[in-house]
Structure formats: C-alpha cells, structure tokens
C-alpha positions, 0 to 999 in steps of 0.5 A, a space after each residue: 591677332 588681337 594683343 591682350 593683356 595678361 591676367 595679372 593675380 588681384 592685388 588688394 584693394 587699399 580701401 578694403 584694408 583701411 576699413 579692416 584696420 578703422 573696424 578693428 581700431 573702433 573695436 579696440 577704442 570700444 573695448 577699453 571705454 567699456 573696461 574703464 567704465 566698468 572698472 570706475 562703476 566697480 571701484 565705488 562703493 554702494 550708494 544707500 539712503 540715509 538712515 536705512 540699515 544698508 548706509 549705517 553697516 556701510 560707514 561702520 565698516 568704512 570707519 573700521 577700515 580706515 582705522 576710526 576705532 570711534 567712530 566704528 564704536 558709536 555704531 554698535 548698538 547700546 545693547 552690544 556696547 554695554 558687553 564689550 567695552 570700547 578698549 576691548 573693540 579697540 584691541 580687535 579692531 587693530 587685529 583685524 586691520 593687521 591681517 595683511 587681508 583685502 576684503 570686499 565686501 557686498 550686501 546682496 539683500 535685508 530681511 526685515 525681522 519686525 520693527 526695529 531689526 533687520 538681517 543683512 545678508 552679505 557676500 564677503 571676498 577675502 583676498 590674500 597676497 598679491 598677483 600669481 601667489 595670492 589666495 582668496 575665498 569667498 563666504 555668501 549668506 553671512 548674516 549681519 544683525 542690525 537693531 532700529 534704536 531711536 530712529 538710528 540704525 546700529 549694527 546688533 553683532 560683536 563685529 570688527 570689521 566683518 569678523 564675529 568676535 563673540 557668538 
C-alpha cells in the first residue's frame, strides 16, 4: 500500500491577491487624477481672443461680479449708456450681486448679424443654496446683443450681470 497524501482544499495564491489589490489601487490612483483633472479644466473660465465679442461679454460679467461697477459701465455700448445712466446701473448692479445666487454662465454659440453685431447665445445656470436644500434651474438660448463700435466690442443689452432690466 502506497502512502498519499491527502487532498487538501486550494489555498489562495498570495500573488493572485496582491495583483487584484495593485489593479484596483491603479484604478482608484486613476479615477481621482481624472476627477482632479476635470475639476481644474471646469473651474476655469473660457478662454477667448481678444477683442472678439465672446472676451468682451466674458470681462463684462467678470467686472460686475467682483463688484467693478465701472468697469462693468464703460462695456456697455454708447447707445445703451446714453438711456441708462451709470448711478441707475450702479443701483442694479448692487440688486443683482445681493441675491445670495451663483450663476454660470456659458456661451454656447455667435450669430453674426452684419458688420458690427452679434448675438450671444448663452446657457445660464442659477443655483440657490447650498447641499441637499439647494435649488437650481437652468435657462438655454438666452440671447445677448453685442454692438461692434470703433473696432471695440460693447454689449448692446440693459444687463446687470445676466439680468435684462429694460426690454
């Protein structure tokens, strides 16, 4: 009678286990360089060349943003400055910013409309509150004109910020 061994149940190989858990760690090393990725590429703002209608809408609403009332003024066009007088936009432009809103903000397209106009096609994100009780509705295809004056771009609308005052 010959001695033999007794079959013994597999036992998991060490290395089987250690290539799963180096697999799932590189995926995991992979998926937060991808969400940081994205998260930096979407926090910047839009890049635009200068002088074209897109850059000159983009430093309008970044100067009524961050409060530069004259800034935000001297890019309205004279046809628009000549009917609303700067202590009035002033008085606007402080409603608007007191909204306790976040809004984004992005140009999907221009249609040019001859020479010296364009329409700005926007899609505008409005977000109230924060976390599990905030609100947020989105409006597309609002159009924003924009008047070619002296070989500057103005925006042609009563706006504060994103808000049509005067129709």
């Amino acid at each position: 009678m010959s001695a033999t061994q007794p079959i013994s149940a597999p036992h998991p190989n060490a290395s089987v286990d250690r290539r799963i858990l180096v697999g799932g760690g590189a995926l995991a090393v992979l998926f937060v360089a991808i969400l940081a990725v994205a998260l930096v590429i979407g926090a910047r703002p839009a890049s635009y060349p200068a002088g074209s209608p897109e850059a000159a809408f983009q430093a309008f609403l970044e100067a009524s943003e961050v409060g530069d009332t004259e800034a935000a003024y001297a890019l309205l066009s004279p046809r628009i400055r000549s009917t609303w007088t700067y202590t009035l936009f002033d008085q606007e432009q402080r409603m608007y910013r007191g909204g306790g809103e976040r809004t984004l903000v992005y140009i999907d397209r221009a249609v040019a409309r001859g020479d010296d106009a364009v329409a700005l096609y926007l899609t505008i994100e409005h977000v109230y509150g924060e976390g599990l009780t905030s609100s947020r509705w989105t409006e597309r295809d609002v159009p924003v004109r924009m008047a070619l004056v002296d070989g500057t771009w103005y925006v042609d609308q009563a706006l504060a910020g994103t808000q049509e005052m005067f129709k």
